[in-house]
C-alpha positions as CSV (number, residue, x, y, z in Angstrom):
1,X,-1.3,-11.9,-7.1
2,X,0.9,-10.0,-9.2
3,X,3.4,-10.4,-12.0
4,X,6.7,-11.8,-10.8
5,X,8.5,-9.9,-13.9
6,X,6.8,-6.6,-14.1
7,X,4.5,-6.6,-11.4
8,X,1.7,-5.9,-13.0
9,X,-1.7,-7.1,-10.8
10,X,-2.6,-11.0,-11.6
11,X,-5.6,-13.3,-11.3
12,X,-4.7,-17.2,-10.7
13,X,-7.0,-17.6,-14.1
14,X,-4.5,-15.2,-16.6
15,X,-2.2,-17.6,-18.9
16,X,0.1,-14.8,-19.4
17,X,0.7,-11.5,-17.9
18,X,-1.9,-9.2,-19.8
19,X,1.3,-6.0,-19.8
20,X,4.7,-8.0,-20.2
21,X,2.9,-11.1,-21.3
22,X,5.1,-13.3,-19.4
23,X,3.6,-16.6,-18.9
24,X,1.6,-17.3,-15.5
25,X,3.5,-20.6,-14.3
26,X,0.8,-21.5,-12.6
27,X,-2.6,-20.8,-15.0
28,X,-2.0,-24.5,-15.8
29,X,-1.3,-25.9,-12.2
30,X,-4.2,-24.0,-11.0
31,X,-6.9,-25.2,-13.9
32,X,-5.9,-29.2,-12.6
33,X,-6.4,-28.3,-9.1
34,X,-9.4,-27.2,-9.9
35,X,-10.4,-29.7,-12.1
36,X,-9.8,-32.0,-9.4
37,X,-11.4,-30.3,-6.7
38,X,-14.5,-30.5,-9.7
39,X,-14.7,-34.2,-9.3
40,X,-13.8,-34.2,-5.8
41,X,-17.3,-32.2,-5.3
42,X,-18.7,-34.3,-7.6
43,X,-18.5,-37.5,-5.8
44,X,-18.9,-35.5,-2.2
45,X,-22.4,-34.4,-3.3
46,X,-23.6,-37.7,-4.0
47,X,-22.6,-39.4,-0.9
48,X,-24.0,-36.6,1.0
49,X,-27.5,-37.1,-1.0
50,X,-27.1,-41.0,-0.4
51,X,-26.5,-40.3,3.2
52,X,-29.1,-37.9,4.2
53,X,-31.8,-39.5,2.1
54,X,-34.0,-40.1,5.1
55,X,-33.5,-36.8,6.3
56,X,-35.4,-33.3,5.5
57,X,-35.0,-32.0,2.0
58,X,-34.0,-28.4,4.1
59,X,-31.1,-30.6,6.3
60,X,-30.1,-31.5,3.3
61,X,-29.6,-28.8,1.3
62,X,-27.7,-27.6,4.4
63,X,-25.2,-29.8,4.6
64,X,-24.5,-30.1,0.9
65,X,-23.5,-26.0,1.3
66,X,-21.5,-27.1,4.5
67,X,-19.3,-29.5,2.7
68,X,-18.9,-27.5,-0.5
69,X,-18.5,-24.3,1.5
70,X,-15.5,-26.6,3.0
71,X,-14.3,-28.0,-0.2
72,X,-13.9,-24.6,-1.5
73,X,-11.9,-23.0,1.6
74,X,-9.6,-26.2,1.4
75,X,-9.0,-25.6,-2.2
76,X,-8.3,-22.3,-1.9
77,X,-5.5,-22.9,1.0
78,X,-4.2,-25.8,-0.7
79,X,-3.8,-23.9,-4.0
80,X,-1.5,-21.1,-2.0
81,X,0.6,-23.4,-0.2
82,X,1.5,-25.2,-3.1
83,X,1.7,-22.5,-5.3
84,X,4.1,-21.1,-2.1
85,X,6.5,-23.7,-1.8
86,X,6.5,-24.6,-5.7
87,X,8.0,-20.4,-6.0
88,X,10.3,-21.3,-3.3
89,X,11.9,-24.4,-4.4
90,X,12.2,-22.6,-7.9
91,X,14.1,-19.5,-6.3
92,X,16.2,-22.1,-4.4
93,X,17.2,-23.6,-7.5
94,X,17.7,-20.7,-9.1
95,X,20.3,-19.0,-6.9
96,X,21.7,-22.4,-6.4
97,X,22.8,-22.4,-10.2
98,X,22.6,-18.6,-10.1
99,X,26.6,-18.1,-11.9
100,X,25.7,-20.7,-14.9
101,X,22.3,-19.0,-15.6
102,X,24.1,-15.7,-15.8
103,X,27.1,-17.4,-18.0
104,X,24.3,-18.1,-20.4
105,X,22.6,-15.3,-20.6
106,X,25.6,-13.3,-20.7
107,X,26.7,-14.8,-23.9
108,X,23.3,-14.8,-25.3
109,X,23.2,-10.7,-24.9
110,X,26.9,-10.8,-26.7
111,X,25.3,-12.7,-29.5
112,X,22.5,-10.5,-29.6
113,X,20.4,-13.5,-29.8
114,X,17.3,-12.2,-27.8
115,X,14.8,-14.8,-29.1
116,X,17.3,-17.5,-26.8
117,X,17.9,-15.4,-24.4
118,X,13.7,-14.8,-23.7
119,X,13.2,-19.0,-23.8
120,X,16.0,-19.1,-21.5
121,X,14.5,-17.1,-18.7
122,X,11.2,-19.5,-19.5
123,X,12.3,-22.3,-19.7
124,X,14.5,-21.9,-16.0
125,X,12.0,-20.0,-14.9
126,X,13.9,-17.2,-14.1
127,X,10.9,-14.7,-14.0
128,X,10.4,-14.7,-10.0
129,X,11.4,-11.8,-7.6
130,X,13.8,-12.9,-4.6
131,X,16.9,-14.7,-6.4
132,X,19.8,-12.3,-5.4
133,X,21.9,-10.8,-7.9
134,X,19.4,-11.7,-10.6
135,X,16.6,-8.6,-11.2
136,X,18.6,-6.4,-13.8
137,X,18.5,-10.1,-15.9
138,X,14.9,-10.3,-15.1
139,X,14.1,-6.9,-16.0
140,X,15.8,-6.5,-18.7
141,X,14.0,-9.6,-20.6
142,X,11.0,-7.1,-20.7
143,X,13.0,-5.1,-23.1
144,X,14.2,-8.4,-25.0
145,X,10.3,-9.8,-25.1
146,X,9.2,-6.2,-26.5
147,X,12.1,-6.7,-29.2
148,X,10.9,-10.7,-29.7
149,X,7.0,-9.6,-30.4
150,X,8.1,-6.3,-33.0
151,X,10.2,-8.5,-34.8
152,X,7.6,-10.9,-34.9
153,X,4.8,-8.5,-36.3
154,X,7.4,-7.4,-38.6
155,X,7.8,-11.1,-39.9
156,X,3.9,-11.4,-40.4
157,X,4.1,-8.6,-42.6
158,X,5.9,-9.8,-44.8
159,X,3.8,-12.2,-46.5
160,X,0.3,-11.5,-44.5
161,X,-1.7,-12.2,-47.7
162,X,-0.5,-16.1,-47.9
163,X,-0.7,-16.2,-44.5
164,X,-2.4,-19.3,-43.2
165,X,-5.8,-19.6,-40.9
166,X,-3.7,-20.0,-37.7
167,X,-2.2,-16.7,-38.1
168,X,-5.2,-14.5,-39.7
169,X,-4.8,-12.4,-36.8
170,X,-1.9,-10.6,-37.8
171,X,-3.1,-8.1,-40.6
172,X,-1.1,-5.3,-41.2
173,X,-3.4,-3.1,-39.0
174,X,-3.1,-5.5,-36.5
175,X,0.8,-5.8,-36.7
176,X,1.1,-2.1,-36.8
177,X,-0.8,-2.0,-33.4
178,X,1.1,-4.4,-31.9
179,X,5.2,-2.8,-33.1
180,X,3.6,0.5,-31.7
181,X,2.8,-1.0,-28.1
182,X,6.0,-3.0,-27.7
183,X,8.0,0.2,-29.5
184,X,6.4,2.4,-26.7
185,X,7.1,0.0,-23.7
186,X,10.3,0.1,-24.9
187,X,10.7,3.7,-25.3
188,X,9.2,3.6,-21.4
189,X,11.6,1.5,-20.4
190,X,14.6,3.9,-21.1
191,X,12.5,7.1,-20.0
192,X,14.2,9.0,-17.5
193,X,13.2,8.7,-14.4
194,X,14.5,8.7,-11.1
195,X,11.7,6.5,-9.4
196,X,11.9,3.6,-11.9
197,X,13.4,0.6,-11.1
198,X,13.3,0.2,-14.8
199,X,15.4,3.3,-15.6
200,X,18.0,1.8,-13.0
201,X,18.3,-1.0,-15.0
202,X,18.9,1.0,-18.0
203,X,21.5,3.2,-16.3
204,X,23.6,0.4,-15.4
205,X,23.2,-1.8,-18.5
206,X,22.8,1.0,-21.2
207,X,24.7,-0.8,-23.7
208,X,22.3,-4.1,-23.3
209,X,19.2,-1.7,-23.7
210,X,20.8,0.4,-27.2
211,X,21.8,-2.2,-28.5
212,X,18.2,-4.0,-28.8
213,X,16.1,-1.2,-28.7
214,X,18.5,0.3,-32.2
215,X,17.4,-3.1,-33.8
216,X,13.8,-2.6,-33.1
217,X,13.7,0.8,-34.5
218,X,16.0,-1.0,-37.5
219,X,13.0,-3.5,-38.2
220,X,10.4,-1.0,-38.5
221,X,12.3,1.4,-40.6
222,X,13.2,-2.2,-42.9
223,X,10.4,-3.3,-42.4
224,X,7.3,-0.9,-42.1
225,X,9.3,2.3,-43.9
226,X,9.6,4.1,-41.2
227,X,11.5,7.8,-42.0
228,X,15.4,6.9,-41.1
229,X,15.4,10.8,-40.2
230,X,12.7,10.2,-38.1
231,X,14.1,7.6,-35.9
232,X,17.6,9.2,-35.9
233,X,16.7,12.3,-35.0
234,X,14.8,10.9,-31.6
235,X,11.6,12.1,-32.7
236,X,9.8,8.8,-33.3
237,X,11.0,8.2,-29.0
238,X,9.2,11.4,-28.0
239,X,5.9,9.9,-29.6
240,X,2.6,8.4,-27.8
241,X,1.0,5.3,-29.3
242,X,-1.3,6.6,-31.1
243,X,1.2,9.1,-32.7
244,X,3.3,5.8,-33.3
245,X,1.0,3.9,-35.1
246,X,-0.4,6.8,-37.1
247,X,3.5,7.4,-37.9
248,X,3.6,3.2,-38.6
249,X,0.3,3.1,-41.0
250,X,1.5,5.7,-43.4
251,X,5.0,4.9,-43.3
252,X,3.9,1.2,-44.5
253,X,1.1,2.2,-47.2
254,X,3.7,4.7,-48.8
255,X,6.6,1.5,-48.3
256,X,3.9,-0.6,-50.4
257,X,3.1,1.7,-53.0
């Protein structure tokens, strides 16, 4: 299975997308199948057992692996088709409504709201391949969820000491770590390059991309003291993560001294 925003490979057990971390639709739909294929077992085993009481303890152990052996192959088919036709009816909707959803989103990149314009796409689930006239929407909320988790970090570092138990997380190290990975993807994202579909995107929507890749590099030279020179110059896009978060640690400890 893979990632219906990035493409990045998927098991049916990952909540989110470990690159993009996009959520996995169906992580939860999957875990109450399951969950009722458990009891489904359950109950299966012990008729079996009451059945074949009379019978030899090796028939019976045979035809407890028969029926589960089944169980599992029918849970296993039944999870794909509705997992299939739940995709499809979603696409369907999707392009059914496809001008409204692009209304929306199109004001929500004029407002520069990106924090909207990422629960959007969720909540509509807009994330799957196949709705026509859609992917450079889909793609681009990569850049906008990159932009969403740096100004995040950024957030926790501003008052990380009074920070409370749910969020103990996010120290500083931990934040820096986190505005280098999503800065990088970004940087990635805008990287020329003539087989990326991402690049594509970026050629025909520059001014979407700028516009919220400038504010990320404008929350980490607020907020972590990042070297304006640095970032106007283009250096700071030429770096790897590790230079980036070396280049984030000092910046900050100098900022807090």
């Amino acid at each position: 299975m893979k990632c219906d925003f990035c493409g990045a490979n998927l098991t049916i057990d990952d909540e989110v997308c470990p690159y993009c971390h996009t959520p996995n639709t169906h992580y939860v739909k999957h875990r109450e199948d399951m969950h009722r294929y458990e009891q489904d077992y359950q109950s299966t085993k012990t008729e079996v057992y009451e059945t074949a009481g009379k019978t030899s303890k090796k028939a019976t152990q045979i035809a407890v692996l028969a029926v589960l052996g089944l169980l599992f192959l029918g849970s296993i088919v039944m999870n794909n088709s509705i997992w299939t036709i739940e995709r499809a009816l979603l696409v369907q909707k999707a392009q059914k409504n496809l001008s409204t959803h692009v209304e929306n989103l199109d004001k929500y990149i004029a407002n520069e709201d990106w924090k909207s314009y990422a629960a959007y796409i969720d909540v509509n689930e807009l994330y799957y391949s196949g709705i026509n006239g859609f992917d450079d929407y889909r793609y681009f909320q990569r850049m906008v969820t990159d932009y969403n988790y740096i100004y995040d970090a950024c957030m926790h570092l501003v008052d990380h000491e009074n920070i409370d138990n749910e969020y103990m997380y996010y120290t500083p190290d931990r934040c820096m770590e986190e505005i280098a990975d999503n800065l990088k993807d970004m940087y990635d994202f805008v990287k020329a390059d003539e087989y990326s579909t991402y690049y594509e995107v970026y050629q025909n929507h520059s001014d979407w991309c700028d516009t919220v890749l400038t504010q990320a590099e404008e929350l980490v030279q607020a907020y972590v003291g990042v070297d304006p020179q640095v970032i106007e110059s283009g250096e700071i896009r030429t770096m790897s993560k590790t230079r980036l978060i070396v280049l984030l640690e000092g910046s900050y400890r100098q900022n807090e001294s």
